[in-house]
C-alpha positions as CSV (number, residue, x, y, z in Angstrom):
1,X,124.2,90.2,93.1
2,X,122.2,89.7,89.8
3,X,122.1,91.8,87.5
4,X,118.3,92.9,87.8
5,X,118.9,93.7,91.1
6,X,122.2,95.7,89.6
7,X,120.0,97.5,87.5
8,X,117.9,98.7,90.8
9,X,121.1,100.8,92.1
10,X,121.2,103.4,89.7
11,X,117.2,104.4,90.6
12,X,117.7,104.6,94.1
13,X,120.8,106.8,93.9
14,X,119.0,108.9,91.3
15,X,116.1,109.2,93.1
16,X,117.5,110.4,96.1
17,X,119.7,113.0,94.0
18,X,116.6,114.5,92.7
19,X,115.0,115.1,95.9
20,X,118.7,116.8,96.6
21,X,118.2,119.1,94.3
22,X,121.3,117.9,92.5
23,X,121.7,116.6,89.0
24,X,121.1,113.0,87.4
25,X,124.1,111.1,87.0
26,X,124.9,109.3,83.4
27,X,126.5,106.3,85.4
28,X,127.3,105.1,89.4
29,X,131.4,106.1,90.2
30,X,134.0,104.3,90.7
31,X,135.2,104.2,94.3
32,X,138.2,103.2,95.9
33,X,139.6,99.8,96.2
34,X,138.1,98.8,99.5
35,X,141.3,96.8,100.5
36,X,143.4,99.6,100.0
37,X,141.1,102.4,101.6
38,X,140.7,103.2,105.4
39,X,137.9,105.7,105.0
40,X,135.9,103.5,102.9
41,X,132.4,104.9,104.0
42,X,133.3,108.2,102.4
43,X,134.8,107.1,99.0
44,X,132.8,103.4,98.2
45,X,130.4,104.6,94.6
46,X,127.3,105.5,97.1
47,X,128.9,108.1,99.1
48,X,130.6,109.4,96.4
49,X,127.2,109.1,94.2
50,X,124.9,110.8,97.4
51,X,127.1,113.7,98.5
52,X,126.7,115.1,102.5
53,X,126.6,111.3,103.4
54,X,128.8,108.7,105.1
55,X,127.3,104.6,103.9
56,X,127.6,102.1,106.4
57,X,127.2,98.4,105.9
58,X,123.3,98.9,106.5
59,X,122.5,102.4,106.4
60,X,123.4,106.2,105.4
61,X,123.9,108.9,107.7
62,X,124.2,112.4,107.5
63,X,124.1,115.6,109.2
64,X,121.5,117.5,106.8
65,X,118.2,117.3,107.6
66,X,117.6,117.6,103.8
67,X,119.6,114.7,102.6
68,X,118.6,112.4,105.5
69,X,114.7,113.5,103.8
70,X,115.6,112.5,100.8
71,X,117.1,109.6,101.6
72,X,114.3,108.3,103.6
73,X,111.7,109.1,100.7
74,X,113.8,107.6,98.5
75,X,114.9,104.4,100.3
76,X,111.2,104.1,101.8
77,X,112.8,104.4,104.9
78,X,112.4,105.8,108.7
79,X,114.7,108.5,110.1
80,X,116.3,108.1,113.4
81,X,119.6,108.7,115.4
82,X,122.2,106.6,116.7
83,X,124.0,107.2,120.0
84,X,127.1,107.4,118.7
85,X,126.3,110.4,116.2
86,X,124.0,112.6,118.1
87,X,124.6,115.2,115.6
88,X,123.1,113.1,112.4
89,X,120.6,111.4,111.3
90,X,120.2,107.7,109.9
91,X,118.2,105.8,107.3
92,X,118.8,102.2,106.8
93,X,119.5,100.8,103.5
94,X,117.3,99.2,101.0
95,X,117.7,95.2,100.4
96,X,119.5,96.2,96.9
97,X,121.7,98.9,98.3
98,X,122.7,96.7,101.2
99,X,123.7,94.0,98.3
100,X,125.7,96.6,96.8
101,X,127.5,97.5,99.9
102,X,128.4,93.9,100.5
103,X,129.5,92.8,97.3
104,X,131.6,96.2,96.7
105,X,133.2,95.9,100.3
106,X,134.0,92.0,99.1
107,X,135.5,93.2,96.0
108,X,133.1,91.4,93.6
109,X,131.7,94.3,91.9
110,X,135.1,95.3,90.3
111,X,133.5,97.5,87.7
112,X,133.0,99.8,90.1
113,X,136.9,99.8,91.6
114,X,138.9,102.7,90.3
């Protein structure tokens, strides 16, 4: 992952917090080691950075109706549902976020690895 599209992370998260209602943040958290963590959809630095939501390897999902809004206005992405969670609703990741994902899950972002 280069560092331009590095850079891109932090607008996407922000942008989505905003249409949360919640606050900016001053920098992406740390998450858990993903080798270590069995849960790691709910503590990777996305999950932890969009509360209300669970990141998969390609997209976010979430039981609010809000968040999955601001997710999808933020991402520039549909909402839809997934079988296997009736209850919540689904927005696919962006090309950037879905870099993220893979390098944190790889363990090559380590600055994000508390």
């Amino acid at each position: 992952m280069s560092d331009e599209e590095l850079s891109l992370v932090p607008q996407y998260i922000i942008a989505a917090r905003v249409r949360c209602g919640l606050s900016q943040l001053a920098a992406i958290p740390k998450g858990a080691a993903p080798d270590t963590e069995d849960k790691l959809s709910l503590l990777c630095p996305l999950a932890k950075a969009i509360p209300r939501s669970v990141i998969g390897d390609q997209y976010a999902r979430t039981a609010e109706r809000q968040v999955a809004e601001a997710l999808s206005a933020s991402f520039v992405k549909p909402i839809y549902t997934l079988i296997e969670f009736p209850n919540e609703f689904v927005v696919d990741l962006p090309d950037v976020l879905l870099a993220f994902v893979n390098h944190y899950d790889h363990g090559w972002l380590p600055q994000f690895i508390s």
